[in-house]
Legacy VTK file of the C-alpha trace (Angstrom):
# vtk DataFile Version 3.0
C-alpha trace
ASCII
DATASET POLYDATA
POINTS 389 float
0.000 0.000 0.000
1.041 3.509 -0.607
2.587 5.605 2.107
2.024 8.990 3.295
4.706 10.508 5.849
2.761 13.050 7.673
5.131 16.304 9.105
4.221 19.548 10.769
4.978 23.104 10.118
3.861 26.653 10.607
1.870 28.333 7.783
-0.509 31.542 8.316
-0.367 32.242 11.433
-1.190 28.182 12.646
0.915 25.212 13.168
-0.335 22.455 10.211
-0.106 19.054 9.609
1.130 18.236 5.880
0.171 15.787 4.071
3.003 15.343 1.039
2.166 12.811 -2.361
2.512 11.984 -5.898
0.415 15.307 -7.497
-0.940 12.145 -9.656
-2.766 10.267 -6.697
-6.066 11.792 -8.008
-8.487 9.596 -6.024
-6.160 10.705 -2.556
-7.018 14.389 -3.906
-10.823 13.283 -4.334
-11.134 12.072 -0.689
-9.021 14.800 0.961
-10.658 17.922 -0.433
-14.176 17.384 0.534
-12.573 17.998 4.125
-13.503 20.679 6.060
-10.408 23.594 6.544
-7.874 20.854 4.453
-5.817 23.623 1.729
-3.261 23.188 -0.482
0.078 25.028 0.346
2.031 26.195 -2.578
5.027 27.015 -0.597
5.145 23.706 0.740
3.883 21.604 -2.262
1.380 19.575 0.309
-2.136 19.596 1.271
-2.634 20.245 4.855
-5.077 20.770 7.651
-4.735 22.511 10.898
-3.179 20.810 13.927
-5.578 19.355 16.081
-6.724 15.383 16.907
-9.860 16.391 15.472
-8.753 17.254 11.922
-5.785 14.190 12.388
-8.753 11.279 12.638
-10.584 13.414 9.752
-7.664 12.749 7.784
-7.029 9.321 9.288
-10.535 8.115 7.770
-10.581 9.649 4.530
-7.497 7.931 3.973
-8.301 4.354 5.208
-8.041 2.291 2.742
-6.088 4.248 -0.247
-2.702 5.202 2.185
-0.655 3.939 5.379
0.324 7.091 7.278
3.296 7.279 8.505
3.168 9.743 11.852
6.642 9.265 13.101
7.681 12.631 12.037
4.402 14.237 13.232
5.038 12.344 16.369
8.351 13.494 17.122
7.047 17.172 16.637
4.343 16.531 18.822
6.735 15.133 21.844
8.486 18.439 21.343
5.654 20.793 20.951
4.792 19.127 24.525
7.989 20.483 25.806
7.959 23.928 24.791
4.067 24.644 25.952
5.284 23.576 29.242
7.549 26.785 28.632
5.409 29.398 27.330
2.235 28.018 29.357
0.170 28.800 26.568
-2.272 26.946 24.382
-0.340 27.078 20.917
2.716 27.484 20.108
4.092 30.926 18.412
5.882 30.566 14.931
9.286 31.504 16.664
8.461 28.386 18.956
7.448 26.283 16.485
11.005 26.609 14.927
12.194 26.176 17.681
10.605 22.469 17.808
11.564 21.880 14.248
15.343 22.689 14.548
16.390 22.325 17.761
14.926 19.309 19.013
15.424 17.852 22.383
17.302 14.276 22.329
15.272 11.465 24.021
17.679 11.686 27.567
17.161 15.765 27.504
13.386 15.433 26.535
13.075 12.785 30.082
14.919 15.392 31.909
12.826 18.386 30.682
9.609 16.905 31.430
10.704 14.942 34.667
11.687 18.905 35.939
8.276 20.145 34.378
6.543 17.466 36.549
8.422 17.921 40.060
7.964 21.747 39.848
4.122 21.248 39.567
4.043 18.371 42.091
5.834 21.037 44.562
2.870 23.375 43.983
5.274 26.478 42.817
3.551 29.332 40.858
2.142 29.547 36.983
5.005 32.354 36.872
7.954 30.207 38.939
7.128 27.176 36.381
7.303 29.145 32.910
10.591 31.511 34.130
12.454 28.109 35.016
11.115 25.949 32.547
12.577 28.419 29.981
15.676 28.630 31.164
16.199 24.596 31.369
15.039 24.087 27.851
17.152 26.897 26.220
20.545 24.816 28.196
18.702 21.429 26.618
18.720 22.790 22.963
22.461 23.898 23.238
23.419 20.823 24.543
22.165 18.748 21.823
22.564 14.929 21.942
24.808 15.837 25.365
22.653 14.524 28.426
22.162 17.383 30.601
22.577 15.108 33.462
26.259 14.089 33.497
27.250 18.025 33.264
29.586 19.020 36.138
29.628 21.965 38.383
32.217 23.348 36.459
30.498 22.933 32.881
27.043 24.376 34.428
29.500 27.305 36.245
31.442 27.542 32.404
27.501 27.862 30.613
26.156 30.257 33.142
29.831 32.774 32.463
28.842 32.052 28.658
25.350 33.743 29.309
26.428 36.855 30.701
29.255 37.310 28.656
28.035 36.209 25.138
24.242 36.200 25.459
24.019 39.694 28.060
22.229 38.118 30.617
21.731 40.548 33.072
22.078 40.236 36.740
18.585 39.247 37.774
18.462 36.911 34.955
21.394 35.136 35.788
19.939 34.955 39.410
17.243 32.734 37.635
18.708 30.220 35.772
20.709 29.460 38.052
17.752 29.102 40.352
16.665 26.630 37.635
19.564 24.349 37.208
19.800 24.156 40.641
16.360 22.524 40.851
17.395 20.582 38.290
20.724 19.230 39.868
19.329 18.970 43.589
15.683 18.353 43.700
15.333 16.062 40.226
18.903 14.531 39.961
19.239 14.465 43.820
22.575 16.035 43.988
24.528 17.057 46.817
23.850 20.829 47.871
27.596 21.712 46.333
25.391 23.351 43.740
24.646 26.256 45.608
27.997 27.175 45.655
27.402 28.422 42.009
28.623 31.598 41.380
25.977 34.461 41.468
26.841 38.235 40.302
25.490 40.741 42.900
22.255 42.273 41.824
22.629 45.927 41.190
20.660 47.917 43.983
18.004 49.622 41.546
15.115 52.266 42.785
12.007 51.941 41.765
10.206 54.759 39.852
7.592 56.385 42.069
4.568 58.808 41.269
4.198 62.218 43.381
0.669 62.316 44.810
-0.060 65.053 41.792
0.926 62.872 39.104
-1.349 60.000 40.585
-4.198 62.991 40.535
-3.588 63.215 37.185
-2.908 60.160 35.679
-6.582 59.237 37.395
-8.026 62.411 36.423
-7.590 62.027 32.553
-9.286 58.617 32.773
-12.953 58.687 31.500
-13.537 55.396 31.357
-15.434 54.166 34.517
-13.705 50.701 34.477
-10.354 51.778 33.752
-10.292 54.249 36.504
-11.572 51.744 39.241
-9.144 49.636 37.720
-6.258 52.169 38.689
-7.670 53.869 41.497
-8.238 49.643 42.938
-4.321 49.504 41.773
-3.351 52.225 44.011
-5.493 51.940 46.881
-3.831 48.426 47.558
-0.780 48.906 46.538
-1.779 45.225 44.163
0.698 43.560 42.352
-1.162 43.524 38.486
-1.728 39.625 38.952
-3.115 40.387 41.949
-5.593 42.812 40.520
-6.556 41.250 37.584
-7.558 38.060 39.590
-9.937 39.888 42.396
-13.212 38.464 42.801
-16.505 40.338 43.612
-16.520 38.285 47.039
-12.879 39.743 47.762
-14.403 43.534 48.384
-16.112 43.581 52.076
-17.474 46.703 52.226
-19.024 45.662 55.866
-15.182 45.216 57.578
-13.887 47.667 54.754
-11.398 45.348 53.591
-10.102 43.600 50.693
-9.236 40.143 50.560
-6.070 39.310 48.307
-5.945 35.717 47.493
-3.197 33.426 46.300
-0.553 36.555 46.077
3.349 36.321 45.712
4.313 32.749 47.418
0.695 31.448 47.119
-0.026 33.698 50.458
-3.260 35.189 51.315
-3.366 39.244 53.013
-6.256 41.591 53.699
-5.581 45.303 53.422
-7.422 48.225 53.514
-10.465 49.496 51.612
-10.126 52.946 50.723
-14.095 54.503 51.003
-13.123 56.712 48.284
-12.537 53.487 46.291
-15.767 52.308 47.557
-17.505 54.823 46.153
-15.897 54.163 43.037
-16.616 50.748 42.610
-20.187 50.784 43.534
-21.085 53.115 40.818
-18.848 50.912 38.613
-20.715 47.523 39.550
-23.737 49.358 38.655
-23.017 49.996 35.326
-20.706 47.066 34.731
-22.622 44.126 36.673
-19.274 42.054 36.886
-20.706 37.983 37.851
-17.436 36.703 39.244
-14.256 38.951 38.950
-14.261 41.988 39.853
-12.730 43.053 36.235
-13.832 41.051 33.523
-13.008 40.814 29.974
-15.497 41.497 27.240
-16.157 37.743 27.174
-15.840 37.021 30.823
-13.438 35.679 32.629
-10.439 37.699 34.268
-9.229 40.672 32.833
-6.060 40.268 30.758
-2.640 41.323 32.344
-1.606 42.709 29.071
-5.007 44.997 28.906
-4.387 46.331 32.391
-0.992 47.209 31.725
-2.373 49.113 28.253
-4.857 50.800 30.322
-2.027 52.169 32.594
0.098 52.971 29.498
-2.227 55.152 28.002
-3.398 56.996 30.871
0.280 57.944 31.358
0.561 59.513 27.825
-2.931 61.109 28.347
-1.117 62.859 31.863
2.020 63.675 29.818
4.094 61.257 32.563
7.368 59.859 30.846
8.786 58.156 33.760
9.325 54.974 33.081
7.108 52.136 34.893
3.722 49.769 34.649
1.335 48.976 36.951
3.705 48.077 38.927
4.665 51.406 39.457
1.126 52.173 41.104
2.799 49.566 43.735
5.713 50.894 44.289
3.990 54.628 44.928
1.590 53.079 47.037
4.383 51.913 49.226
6.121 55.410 48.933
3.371 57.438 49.739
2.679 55.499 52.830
6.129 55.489 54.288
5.775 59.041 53.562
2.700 59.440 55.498
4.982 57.978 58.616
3.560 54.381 58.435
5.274 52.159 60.074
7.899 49.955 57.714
6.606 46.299 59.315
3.092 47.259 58.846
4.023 48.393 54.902
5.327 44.831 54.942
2.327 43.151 56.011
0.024 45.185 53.308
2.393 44.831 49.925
2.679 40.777 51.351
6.862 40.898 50.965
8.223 37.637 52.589
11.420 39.898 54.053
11.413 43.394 55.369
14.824 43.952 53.066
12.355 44.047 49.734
10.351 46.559 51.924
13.724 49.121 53.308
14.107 50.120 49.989
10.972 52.287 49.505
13.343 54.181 52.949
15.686 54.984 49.892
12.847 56.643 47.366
10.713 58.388 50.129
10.861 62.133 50.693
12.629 62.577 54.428
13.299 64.926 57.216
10.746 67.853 58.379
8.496 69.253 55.667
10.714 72.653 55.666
13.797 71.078 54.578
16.189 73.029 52.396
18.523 72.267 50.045
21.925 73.943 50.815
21.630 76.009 47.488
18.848 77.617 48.571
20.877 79.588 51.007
23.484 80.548 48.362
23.498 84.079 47.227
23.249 83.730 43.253
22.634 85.894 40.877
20.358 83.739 38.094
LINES 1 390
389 0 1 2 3 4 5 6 7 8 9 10 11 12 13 14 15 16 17 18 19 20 21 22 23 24 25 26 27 28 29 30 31 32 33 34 35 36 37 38 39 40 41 42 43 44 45 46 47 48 49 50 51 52 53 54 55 56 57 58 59 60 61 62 63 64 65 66 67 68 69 70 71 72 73 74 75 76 77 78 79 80 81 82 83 84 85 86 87 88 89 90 91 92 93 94 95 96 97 98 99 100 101 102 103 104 105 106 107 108 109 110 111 112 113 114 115 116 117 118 119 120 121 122 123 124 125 126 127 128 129 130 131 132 133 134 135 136 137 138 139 140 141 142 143 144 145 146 147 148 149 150 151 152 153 154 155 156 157 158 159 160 161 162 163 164 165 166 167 168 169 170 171 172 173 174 175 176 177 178 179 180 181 182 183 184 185 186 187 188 189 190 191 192 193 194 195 196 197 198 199 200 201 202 203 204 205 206 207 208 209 210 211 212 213 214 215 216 217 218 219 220 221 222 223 224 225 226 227 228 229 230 231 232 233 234 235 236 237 238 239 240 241 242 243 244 245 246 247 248 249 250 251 252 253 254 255 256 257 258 259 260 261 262 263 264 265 266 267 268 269 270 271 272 273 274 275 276 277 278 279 280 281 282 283 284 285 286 287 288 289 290 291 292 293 294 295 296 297 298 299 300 301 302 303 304 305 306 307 308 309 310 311 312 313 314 315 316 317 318 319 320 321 322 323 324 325 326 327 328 329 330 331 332 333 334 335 336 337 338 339 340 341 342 343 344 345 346 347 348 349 350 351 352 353 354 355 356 357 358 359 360 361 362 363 364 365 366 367 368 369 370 371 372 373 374 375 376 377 378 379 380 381 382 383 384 385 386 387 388
């Protein structure tokens, strides 16, 4: 019987399966195009269909009878594709990813590794967030290892790769900080290895300060928002001091406008916190609710469902244009004022803690380095200078 050796590859915007033969097999063409969303592919000389199991069995079917298929190739690409969803957590992959699967395939040791790791960081319960950032940083040392098993690398190969990152591929500080996070979960929790690993050389993180909003420029950036959900969607930013995960996932339930509260669930570390609810917020929000009847989350995409990350930080980015405010920042930076504003107000540093939900008061003493200090009527030596401007 004839054979058909099925592949896969990325064409308009979708990952395909191909389905290559003789342009002469005229009763193959007869069965095939009757299919529904099969196309012919010019730049690839093949019929294909999209990649799913559905349109695979379609295909399977029509083809009983007139064709073996061979899926080893589709196979193969479908043990990889496995692999890299486990890295961008997504439900397709990207066309850069696809590549990816295509020409840098794991080997069969490095694949075991890759999803043995995927599988212990899940059983240990770590974040959506802690999963993709490490999972991409194993697989990108898998693909440049090639048939090498990542396994029998020493301490002073993994030490020579993570010099080759900073110094060929600019890794910064903070990135280097996480893959070598990553390989040691690799080395000490999947490979049981000794704890020599953490001896692993790690450059010292450069001691950044967050951009911060005066009080004025959080007026305005607040003000020029006409939008009723946007602005409860900043003003609910601010009021908290919420990481954007953190706001994005609030529930109706969360707001308890009886102890004046808000309940943040899950945060940073999988921990739970209550802070304040502003009653200018309040006010807000129950005009919002009116208008906007959200059923579960408090802010809901136009087809339900939690409101998209990437649509609360474009909501922040063009209310900053609309203020004329270049400083650099996200929603984040609604956070990080937050934090500011209180310390400025004389709050006391362990009880800033406690609200923003940091795990050590060290991530908290550096809002002491951004906040305005000393008595209101401070001057600046050059204001007591004598110049003639």
């Amino acid at each position: 019987m004839r054979t058909i050796q099925l592949i896969a590859f990325y064409h308009r915007r979708a990952e395909r399966i191909g389905i290559p033969f003789p342009k002469d097999w005229a009763d193959v063409v007869a069965v095939l195009r009757p299919l529904k969303d099969v196309a012919w592919s010019r730049t690839r000389n093949c019929w294909y269909v999209p990649l799913s199991q559905v349109h695979f069995d379609a295909v399977k079917r029509a083809l009983h009878g007139k064709a073996h298929l061979d899926t080893q190739l589709l196979k193969q690409y479908l043990e990889q594709r496995k692999a890299c969803l486990g890295v961008t957590d997504a439900e397709r992959l990207s066309s850069a990813r696809s590549r990816i699967v295509q020409e840098q395939p794991l080997s069969a040791d490095n694949l075991a590794a890759f999803n043995r790791f995927r599988d212990l960081i899940k059983l240990k319960g770590y974040s959506s967030s802690t999963l993709r950032t490490y999972c991409t940083e194993f697989h990108a040392l898998l693909r440049l290892l090639g048939p090498r098993a990542a396994a029998g690398l020493t301490r002073e190969q993994v030490q020579s790769y993570l010099l080759w990152l900073m110094q060929q591929r600019g890794y910064s500080e903070a990135h280097i900080h996480t893959a070598v996070n990553a390989l040691k979960f690799f080395y000490e929790q999947v490979e049981g290895r000794s704890k020599e690993f953490y001896d692993l050389p790690r450059p010292k993180k450069p001691q950044t300060l967050p951009n911060v909003l005066a009080t004025s420029e959080v007026e305005e950036l607040i003000g020029r928002i006409r939008n009723l959900k946007h602005r409860a969607l900043l003003m609910t930013a601010y009021s908290a001091g919420l990481r954007v995960s953190e706001l994005v996932h609030l529930k109706v339930r969360d707001i308890d406008s009886k102890r004046m509260t808000i309940h943040v669930r899950l945060g940073k570390g999988k921990k739970d916190r209550m802070v304040p609810l502003s009653p200018t917020l309040l006010k807000v929000l129950r005009v919002y609710f009116r208008e906007y009847r959200p059923r579960e989350y408090l802010f809901e995409g136009e087809k339900g469902g939690a409101y998209g990350v990437r649509s609360a930080q474009e909501v922040i980015a063009a209310a900053k244009r609309a203020a004329g405010i270049t400083k650099k920042g996200s929603m984040h930076m609604l956070r990080h004022s937050y934090a500011t504003h209180l310390l400025e107000q004389g709050t006391d540093l362990r009880f800033i803690q406690e609200l923003l939900g940091h795990h050590q008061i060290t991530t908290t003493v550096r809002y002491t380095h951004v906040a305005i200090k000393g008595p209101a009527n401070l001057r600046s030596p050059l204001d007591s200078l004598r110049l003639d401007l």
